[in-house]
N, C-alpha and C positions, 0 to 999 in steps of 0.2 A: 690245341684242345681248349675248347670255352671253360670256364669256371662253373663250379656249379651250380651256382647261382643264377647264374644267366641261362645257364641249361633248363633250369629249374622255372625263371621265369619264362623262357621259350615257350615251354610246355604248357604251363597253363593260359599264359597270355595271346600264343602266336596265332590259337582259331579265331579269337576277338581280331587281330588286325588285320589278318586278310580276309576276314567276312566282307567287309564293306567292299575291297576292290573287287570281290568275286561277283559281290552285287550287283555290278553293273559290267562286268566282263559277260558280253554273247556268249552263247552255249558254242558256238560255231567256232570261237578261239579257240576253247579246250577241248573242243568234243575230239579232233583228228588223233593229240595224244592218249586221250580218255580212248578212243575206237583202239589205238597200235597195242597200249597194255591190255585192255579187255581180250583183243584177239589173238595175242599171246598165251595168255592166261587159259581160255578156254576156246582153245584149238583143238587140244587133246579131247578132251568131253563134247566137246561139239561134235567132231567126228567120228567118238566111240558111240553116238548118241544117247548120251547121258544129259543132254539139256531140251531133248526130245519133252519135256514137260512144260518148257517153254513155247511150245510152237504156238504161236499165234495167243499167246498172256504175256501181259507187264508185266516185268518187277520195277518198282520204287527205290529207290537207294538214295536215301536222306540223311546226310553229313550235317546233324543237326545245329551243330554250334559252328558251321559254316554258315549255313543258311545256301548248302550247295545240296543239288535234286538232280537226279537224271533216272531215266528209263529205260530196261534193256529188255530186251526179246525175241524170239528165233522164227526165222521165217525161212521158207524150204531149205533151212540149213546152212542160215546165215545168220551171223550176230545182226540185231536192231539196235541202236541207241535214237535215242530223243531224248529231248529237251523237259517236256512234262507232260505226262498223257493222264488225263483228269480221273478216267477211270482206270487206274491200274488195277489188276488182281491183287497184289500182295505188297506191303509197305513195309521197309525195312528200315530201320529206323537208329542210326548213334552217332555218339558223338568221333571225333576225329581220332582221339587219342583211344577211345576202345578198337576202331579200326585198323589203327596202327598194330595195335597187341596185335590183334586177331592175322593181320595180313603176315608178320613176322612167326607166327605161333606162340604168343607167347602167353593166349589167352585163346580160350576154346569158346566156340561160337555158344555154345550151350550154355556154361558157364555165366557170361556176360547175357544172354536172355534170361536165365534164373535173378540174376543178378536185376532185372528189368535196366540194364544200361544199353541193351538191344532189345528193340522193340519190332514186335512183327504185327502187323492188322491186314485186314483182309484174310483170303481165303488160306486158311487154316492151312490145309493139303497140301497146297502150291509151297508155302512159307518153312515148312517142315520139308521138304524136296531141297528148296535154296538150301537153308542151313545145313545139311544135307552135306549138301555138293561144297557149299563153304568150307566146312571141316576137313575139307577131303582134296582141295585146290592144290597142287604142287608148284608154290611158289617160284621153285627153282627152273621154269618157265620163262619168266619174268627176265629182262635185262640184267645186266652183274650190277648196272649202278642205281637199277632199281631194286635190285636186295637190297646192296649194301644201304640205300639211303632207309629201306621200310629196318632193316637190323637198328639203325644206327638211330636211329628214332623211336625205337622200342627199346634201347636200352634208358635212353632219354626219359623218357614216360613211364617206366618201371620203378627207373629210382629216382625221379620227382613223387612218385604215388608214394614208394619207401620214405623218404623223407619228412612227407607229408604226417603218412602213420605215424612216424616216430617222435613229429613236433605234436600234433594234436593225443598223444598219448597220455593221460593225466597220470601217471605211478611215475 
């Protein structure tokens, strides 16, 4: 087990250093594993036609403090990814370590939009549909050692945010 320290600096440091490589990594490397979790994920919803709002709109999903972007949306009832489609409908918008929460549950999509650390633009209707279905995702879809890495990294980022409180705490 890492120290906590190092855990601690993980957290806040580790979106800075892999920005740059993702920078210049082709969408085409990451996209085939970005496609296998996505169609994991929303296999169920895709078929119960609960992403039927997507047919033919963008969503945006911007890993802000990656400087990582991609595109998803349904076409005769198929998942779409791309690389970046200029006009999307809806832009979703945080940082790594809110995502983390959120994909673990350890923070509600609502929440973290009250919160403005999820940001949504574009059309309104669509953006309230995603979040929606966000809240609603059963993880346990997802690979056993892509739980356990999204668990294991929200515990990571919980109590780095804890610690954090506790240092900047002035009493």
């Amino acid at each position: 087990m890492l120290p906590l320290k190092l855990r601690d600096w993980i957290v806040s440091h580790g979106p800075g250093l892999v920005r740059r490589p993702l920078s210049v990594t082709p969408f085409a490397v990451y996209r085939p594993l970005l496609a296998k979790v996505l169609d994991q994920l929303l296999a169920e919803p895709l078929a119960e036609g609960e992403l039927d709002f997507l047919e033919g709109r963008w969503l945006k999903i911007d890993i802000s403090d990656l400087g990582m972007e991609f595109c998803l949306s349904v076409s005769n009832e198929q998942l779409k990814l791309s690389s970046n489609i200029p006009d999307s409908d809806v832009i979703f918008s945080a940082q790594l370590n809110d995502l983390v929460l959120i994909s673990a549950r350890r923070e509600d999509p609502d929440t973290l939009f009250f919160q403005r650390k999820l940001k949504i633009e574009g059309d309104t209707e669509l953006g309230l549909e995603v979040k929606n279905l966000l809240a609603q995702l059963d993880m346990e879809l997802l690979p056993g050692w892509l739980q356990k890495s999204s668990e294991t990294a929200a515990d990571w980022v919980e109590s780095a945010n804890r610690r954090q409180l506790i240092e900047s705490d002035p009493a």
